[in-house]
Each structure stands twice: as structure tokens, then as C-alpha cells.
C-alpha positions as semicolon CSV with decimal commas, in nm:
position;residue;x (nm);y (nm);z (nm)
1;X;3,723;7,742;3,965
2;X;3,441;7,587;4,157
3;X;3,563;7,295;4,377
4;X;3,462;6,974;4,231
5;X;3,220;6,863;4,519
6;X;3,141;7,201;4,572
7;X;2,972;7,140;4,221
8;X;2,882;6,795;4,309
9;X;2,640;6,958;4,613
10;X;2,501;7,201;4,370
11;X;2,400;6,993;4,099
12;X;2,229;6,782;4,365
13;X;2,043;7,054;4,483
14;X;1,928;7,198;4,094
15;X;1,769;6,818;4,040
16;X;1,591;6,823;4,337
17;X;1,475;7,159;4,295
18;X;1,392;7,093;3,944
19;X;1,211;6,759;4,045
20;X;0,836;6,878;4,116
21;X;0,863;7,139;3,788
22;X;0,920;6,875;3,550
23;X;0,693;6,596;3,572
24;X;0,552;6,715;3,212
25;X;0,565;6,655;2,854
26;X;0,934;6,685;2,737
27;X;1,125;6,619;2,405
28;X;1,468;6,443;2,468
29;X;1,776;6,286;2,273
30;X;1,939;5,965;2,388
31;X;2,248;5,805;2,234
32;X;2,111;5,496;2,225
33;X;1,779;5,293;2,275
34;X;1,809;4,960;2,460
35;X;1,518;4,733;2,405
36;X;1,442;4,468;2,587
37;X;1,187;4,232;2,658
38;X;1,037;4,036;2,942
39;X;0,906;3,718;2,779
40;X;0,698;3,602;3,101
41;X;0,659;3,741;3,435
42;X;0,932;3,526;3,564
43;X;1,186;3,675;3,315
44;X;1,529;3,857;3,409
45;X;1,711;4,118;3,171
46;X;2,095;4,215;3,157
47;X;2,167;4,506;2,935
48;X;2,464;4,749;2,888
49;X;2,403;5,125;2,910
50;X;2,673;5,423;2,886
51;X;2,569;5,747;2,954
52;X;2,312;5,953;2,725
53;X;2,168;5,584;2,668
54;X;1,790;5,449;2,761
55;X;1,625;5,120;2,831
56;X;1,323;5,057;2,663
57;X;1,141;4,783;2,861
58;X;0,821;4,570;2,719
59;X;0,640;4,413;3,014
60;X;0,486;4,069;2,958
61;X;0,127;4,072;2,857
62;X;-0,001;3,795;3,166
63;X;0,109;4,035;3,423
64;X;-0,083;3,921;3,693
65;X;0,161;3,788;3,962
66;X;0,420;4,108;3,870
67;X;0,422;4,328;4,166
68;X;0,703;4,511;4,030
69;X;1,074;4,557;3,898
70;X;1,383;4,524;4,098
71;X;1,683;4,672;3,922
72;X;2,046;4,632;4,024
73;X;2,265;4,858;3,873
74;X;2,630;4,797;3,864
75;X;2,782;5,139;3,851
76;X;3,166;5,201;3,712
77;X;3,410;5,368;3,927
78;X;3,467;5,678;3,691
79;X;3,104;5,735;3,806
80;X;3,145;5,705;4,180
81;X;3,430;5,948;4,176
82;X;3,159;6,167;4,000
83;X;2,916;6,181;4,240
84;X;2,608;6,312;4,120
85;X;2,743;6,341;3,743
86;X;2,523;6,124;3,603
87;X;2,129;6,132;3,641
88;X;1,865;5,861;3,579
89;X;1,501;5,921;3,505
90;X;1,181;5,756;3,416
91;X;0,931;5,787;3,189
92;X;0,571;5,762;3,038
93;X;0,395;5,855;2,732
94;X;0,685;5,781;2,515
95;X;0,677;5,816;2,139
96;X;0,719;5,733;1,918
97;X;0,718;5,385;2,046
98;X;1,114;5,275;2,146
99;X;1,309;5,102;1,867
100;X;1,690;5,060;1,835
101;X;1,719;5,314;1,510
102;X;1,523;5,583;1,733
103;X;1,742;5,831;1,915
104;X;1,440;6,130;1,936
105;X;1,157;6,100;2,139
106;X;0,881;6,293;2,374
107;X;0,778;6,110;2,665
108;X;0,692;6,238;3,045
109;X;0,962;6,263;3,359
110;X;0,791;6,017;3,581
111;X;1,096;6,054;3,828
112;X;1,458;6,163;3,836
113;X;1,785;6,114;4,079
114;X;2,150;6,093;4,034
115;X;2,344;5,793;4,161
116;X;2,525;5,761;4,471
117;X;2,906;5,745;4,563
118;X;2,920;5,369;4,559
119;X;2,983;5,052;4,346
120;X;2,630;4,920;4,287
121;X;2,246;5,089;4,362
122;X;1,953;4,876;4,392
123;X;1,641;4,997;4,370
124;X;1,248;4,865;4,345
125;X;0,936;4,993;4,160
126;X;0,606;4,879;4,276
127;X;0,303;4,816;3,970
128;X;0,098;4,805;4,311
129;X;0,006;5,042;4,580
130;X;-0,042;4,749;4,834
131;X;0,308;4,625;4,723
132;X;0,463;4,514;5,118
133;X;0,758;4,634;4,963
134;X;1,027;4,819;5,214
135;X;1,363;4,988;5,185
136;X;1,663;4,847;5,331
137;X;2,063;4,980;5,378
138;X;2,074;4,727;5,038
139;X;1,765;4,871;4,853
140;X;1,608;5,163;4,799
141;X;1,160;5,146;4,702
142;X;1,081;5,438;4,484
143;X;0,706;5,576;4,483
144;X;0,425;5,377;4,218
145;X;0,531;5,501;3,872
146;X;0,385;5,269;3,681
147;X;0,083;4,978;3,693
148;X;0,030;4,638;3,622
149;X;-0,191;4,768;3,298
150;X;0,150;4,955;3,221
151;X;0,285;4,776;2,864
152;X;0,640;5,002;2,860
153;X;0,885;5,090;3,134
154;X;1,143;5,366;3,006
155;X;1,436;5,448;3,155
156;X;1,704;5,683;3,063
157;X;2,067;5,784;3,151
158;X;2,194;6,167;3,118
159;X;2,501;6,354;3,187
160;X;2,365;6,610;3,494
161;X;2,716;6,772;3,527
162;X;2,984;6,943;3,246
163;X;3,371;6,931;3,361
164;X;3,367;6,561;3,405
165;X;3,645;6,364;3,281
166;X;3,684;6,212;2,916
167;X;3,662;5,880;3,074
168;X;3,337;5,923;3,170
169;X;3,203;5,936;2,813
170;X;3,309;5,566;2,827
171;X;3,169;5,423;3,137
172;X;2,972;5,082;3,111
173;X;2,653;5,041;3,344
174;X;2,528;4,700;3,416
175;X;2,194;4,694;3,431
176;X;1,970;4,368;3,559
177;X;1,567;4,354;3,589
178;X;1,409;4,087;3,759
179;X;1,027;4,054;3,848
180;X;0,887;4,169;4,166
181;X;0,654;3,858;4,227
182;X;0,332;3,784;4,430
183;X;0,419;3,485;4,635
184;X;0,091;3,318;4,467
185;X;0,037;3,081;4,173
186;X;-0,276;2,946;3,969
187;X;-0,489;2,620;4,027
188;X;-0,585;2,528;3,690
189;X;-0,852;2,257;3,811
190;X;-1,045;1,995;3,544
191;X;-1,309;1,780;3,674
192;X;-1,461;1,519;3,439
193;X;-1,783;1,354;3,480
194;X;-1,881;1,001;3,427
195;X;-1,980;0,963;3,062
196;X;-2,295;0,787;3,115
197;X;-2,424;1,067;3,389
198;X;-2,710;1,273;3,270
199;X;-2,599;1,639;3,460
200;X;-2,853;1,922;3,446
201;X;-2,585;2,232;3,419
202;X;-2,758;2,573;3,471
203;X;-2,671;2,923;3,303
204;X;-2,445;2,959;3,600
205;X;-2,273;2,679;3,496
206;X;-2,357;2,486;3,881
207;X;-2,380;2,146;3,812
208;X;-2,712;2,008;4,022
209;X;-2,936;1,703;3,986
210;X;-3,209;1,571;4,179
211;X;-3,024;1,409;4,430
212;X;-2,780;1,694;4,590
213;X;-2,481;1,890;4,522
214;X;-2,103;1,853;4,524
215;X;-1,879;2,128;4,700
216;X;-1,525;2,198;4,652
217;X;-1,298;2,255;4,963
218;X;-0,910;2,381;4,950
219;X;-0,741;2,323;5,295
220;X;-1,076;2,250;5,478
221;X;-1,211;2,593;5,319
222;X;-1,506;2,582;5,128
223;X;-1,442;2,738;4,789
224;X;-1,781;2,705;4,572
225;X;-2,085;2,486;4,488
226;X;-1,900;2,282;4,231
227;X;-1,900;2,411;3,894
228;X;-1,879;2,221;3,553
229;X;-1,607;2,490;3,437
230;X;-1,422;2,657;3,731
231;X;-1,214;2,951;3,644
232;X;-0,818;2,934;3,785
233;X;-0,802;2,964;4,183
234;X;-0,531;3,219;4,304
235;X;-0,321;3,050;4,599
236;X;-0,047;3,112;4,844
237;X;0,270;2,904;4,702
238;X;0,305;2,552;4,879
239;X;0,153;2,242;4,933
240;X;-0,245;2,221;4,938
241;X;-0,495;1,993;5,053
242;X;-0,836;1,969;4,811
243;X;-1,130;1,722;4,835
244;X;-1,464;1,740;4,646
245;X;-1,721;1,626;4,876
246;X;-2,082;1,513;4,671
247;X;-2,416;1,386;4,731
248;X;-2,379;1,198;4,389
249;X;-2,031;1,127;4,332
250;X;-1,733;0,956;4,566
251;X;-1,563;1,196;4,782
252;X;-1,205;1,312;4,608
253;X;-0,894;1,429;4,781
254;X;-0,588;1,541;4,625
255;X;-0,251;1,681;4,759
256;X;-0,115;1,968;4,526
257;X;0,168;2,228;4,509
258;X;0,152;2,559;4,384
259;X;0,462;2,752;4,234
260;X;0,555;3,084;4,263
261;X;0,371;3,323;3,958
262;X;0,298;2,955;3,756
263;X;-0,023;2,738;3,698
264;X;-0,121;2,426;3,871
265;X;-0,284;2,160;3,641
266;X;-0,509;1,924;3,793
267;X;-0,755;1,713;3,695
268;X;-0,985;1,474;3,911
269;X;-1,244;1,199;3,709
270;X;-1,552;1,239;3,915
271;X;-1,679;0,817;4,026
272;X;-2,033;0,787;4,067
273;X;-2,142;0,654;4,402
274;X;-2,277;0,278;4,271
275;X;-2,066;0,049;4,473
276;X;-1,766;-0,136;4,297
277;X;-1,682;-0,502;4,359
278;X;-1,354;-0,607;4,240
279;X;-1,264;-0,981;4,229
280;X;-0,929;-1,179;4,219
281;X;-0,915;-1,555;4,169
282;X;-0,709;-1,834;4,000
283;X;-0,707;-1,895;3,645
284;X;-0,971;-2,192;3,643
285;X;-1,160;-2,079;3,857
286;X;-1,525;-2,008;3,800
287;X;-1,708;-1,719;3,944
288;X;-2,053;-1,648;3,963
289;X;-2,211;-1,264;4,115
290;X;-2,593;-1,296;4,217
291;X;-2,607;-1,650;4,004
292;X;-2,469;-1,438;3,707
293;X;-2,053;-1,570;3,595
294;X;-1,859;-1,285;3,584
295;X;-1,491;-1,296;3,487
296;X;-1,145;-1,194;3,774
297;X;-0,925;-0,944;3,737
298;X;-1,120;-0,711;3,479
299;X;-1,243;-0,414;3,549
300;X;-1,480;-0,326;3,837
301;X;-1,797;-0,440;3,828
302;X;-2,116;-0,229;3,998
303;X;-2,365;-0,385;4,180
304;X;-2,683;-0,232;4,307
305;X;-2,636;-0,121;4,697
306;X;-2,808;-0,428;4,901
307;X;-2,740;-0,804;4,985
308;X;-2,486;-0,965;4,718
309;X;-2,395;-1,342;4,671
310;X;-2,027;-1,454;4,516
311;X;-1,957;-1,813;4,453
312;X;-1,628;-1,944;4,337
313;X;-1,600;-2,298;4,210
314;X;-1,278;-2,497;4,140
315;X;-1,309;-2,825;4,035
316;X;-1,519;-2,938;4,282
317;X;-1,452;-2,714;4,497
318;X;-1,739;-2,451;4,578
319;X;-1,720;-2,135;4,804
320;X;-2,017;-1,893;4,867
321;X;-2,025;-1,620;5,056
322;X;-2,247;-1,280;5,096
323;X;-2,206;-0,921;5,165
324;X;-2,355;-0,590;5,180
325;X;-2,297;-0,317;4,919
326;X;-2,348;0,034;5,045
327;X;-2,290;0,310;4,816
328;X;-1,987;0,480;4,731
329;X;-1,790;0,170;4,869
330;X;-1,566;-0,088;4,678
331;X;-1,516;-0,407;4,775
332;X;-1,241;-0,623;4,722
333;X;-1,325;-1,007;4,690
334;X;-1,075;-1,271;4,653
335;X;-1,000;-1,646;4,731
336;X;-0,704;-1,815;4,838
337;X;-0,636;-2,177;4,917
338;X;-0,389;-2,248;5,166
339;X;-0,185;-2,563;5,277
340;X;-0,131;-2,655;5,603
341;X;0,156;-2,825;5,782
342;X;0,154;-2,960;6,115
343;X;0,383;-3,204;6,322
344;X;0,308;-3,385;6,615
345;X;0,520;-3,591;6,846
């Protein structure tokens, strides 16, 4: 009788022998298919496989941010005492296409190993060649198998060894995917225009008019001409600094956070450069702009950029003053009356 790790070392060398010959069209039986699905990118997947079983994975159709799959496999210890017993494979081409009832399929080896005399075996797949991935005493990065256009990852479980024990037949493997993850996000950004602002958009979309342009900066970096319709803007994850800077509108700055693999909604109402005067004043008070009575503490009023007179009269009591509008200024005009109290000895 060969010595059990005799046949342990043996069976180690057939697979890797057999590794380079079988990347090919093959027709295989599992036990049982596993399906599961990722709904987003940010998804993670527990499952249950025993041996003979497979994992049938559908990917996430907004794949963008997915760099890859992590698995952690929790491995029975029936299994580590078999070293080498049990192998684990992955695959492409499969069909038909995975469903619980199917047991029969054809599909190609995209890699195989056995697992290792311990307790748990993480490993990574990168979707990316420029992943930054890198192995660790903890994890193990296995070549590209698969891309980010990839819809299906398959992965099966197979008895590699005969003479095992009964008990084997029964082991449980816990199996957990998560999402390999770009540390980027989306800025979804939606500027709006003054409604009364005739804009001359071009086929390009680049909002222009006679008097300039407006440019749109993200941390003091210019990112484009300002569009009318910007597509999302791929980011680091963290806080950002943004400002539209314009020949016809106010300048705009926002603070913003991106999340990791998620979309940033922001939207910014563009102000036109007129100058704004807003005015606060008691209740009988009246108030008269350039000889014109205006009401307090409505909305903004816009005045022409130049010389400006504001009278307040209470009673009366009459105050006038004048200032300078410049545009893409607001001023702030108010009046206060005061009482004084002073003692003398």
C-alpha cells in the first residue's frame, strides 16, 4: 500500500503536470450547481459547497470600479488531513449557461490547484492586468483569468485523490466573494443655467456666448471648458475641492466627497453676474432704489453695475445713502436705529 502522503506528493505532482495540457474544451459532471449573484459591484456572497460541487457566479453588469474577486475559503478539517485530496478549478466558455437543475456541462480549465494543509485559503483574481494587487503569507494573487467584460465566473470543486475517507464525501466548504474595488468613485455633476439666459450651445455641447467662457476646476486642476451636459468624472475617494470660474456667471465653489465604487450627485445653479442688492428694514418703513419703492426682505433685487441711490423713510425720518454696484457682487443694505444712553456726573 502506498503511504498516504506518499500519494499526497504524487497527486500534487500529476495536477501540475497535467496543468499546461488542459487548458481546453472539456465536458464535466458536478454534483451540484451553486448560483449566485452579485447585485452591484459592492456586493459580497456566502455559499456552501461539498466536494464534486461548483459555483456559478453572475458579475454585476456596471462593472466599472471591480478590479477583481477576493475569495476566502473556509476549508473543513477532514480536508486538511487530506492534503491535496481535493482540487479546485476555473472556468470559461461554460454551457449550457449554469442553473441549479444542471449537473452536465462543457466549459474550459482556466486554472487548477488543490488546497493546502490548513484551516482557511485566501486567494485574489484580478479582471485587470494593472491590478496593484500582491501576494501576502495571508493571500495568495492568481494570474488574469477573467475581465471586467467577463459576465460569468465558474468555479468548481473535484475529488483529485481515491482512498480518502467516507467523511470526506461530507465536508462543508465556506465559500465568501467580495469585490476587488478601485479606490475611485463617480462625480455625477448638474449645472443649471439661469432661465432667462439666452446660451448658444454648440454640437460639442460647449456652452459659449459673446462675452467669454466658464471653466471647471477639481482641486485647482482644470478639468474642461464647461459643458452644458458633462459626462460622470472618475475620482480618487475623499474630499474634493470644485469651483466653476466664468466670464458670465458668479464664480462657484463646492466641497464634495467621493465614495468608494459609488456616484457623487451634485448640482450647482449657475447666478448671472448682474449685481444683487438685498435690503432689510422695519415694517413701516418705506424704501425707495434709484427714486423707484421697492419692498425689504423679498427676494434680491438686480441693479445695473454703476452709481445706486437707497432712501429709507420712517415717519419723518429720511436716510439716503449711495453706492457702487460692480458686477458679480451683492450687497447687503440695511438700517438700524439705535438708542443711546449716557450719564454724566
Amino acid at each position: 500500500m502506498v503511504p498516504y502522503k506518499l500519494k499526497s506528493f504524487i497527486c500534487s505532482l500529476i495536477i501540475l503536470f497535467v496543468l499546461p495540457l488542459s487548458f481546453s474544451a472539456e465536458i464535466f459532471r458536478v454534483h451540484k450547481t451553486v448560483n449566485a449573484v452579485m447585485q452591484d459591484q459592492t456586493s459580497i456572497l456566502e455559499v456552501q459547497l461539498g466536494i464534486n460541487d461548483a459555483l456559478a457566479i453572475s458579475l454585476p453588469k456596471n462593472r466599472e470600479f471591480l478590479k477583481g474577486l477576493e475569495f476566502e475559503i473556509t476549508i473543513p478539517q477532514v480536508a486538511v488531513y487530506y492534503r491535496g485530496a481535493i482540487a479546485w478549478s476555473f472556468y470559461s466558455a461554460i454551457s449550457p449557461m449554469p442553473k441549479d437543475s444542471i449537473i452536465d456541462y462543457t466549459g474550459k480549465k482556466l486554472y487548477l490547484d488543490t488546497f493546502p494543509s490548513q484551516l482557511s485559503y485566501n486567494f485574489k483574481i484580478p479582471f485587470v492586468q494593472d491590478n496593484d494587487l500582491k501576494s501576502s503569507p495571508y493571500t495568495t494573487i492568481l494570474p488574469q483569468l477573467y475581465d471586467q467584460k467577463s459576465e460569468l465566473v465558474f468555479l468548481r470543486f473535484q475529488l483529485a485523490m481515491k482512498g480518502t475517507s467516507e467523511d470526506l464525501y461530507k465536508a462543508v466548504f465556506t465559500v465568501q466573494v467580495k469585490p476587488v474595488l478601485y479606490d475611485e468613485g463617480l462625480l455625477a455633476l448638474d449645472v443649471k443655467y439661469p432661465e432667462n439666459k439666452n446660451l448658444d450651445i454648440n454640437e460639442n455641447k460647449q456652452v459659449k456666448d459673446s462675452n467669454g467662457k466658464s471653466v471647471l476646476y477639481i482641486d485647482e486642476q482644470p478639468i474642461t471648458d464647461f459643458l452644458s451636459t458633462i459626462d460622470p468624472i472618475r475620482l480618487n475617494t475623499g474630499t474634493h475641492h470644485l469651483s466653476i470660474v466664468s466670464d458670465n456667471y458668479r464664480n462657484e465653489i463646492r466641497t464634495f466627497t467621493i465614495d468608494q465604487a459609488q456616484t457623487t450627485k451634485l448640482t450647482i445653479m449657475l447666478r448671472d453676474v448682474t449685481p444683487l442688492v438685498s435690503i432689510s428694514a422695519p415694517s413701516n418703513a418705506k424704501i425707495f432704489l434709484d427714486e423707484k419703492e421697492v419692498i425689504a426682505n423679498k427676494k434680491e433685487l438686480s441693479v445695473l453695475p454703476g452709481e445706486h441711490k437707497i432712501q429709507f423713510v420712517i415717519g419723518d425720518y429720511e436716510l439716503v445713502k449711495t453706492f457702487t454696484a460692480e458686477n458679480g457682487k451683492t450687497y447687503s443694505v440695511g438700517v438700524s436705529m439705535n438708542i443711546d444712553i449716557s450719564e454724566k456726573k
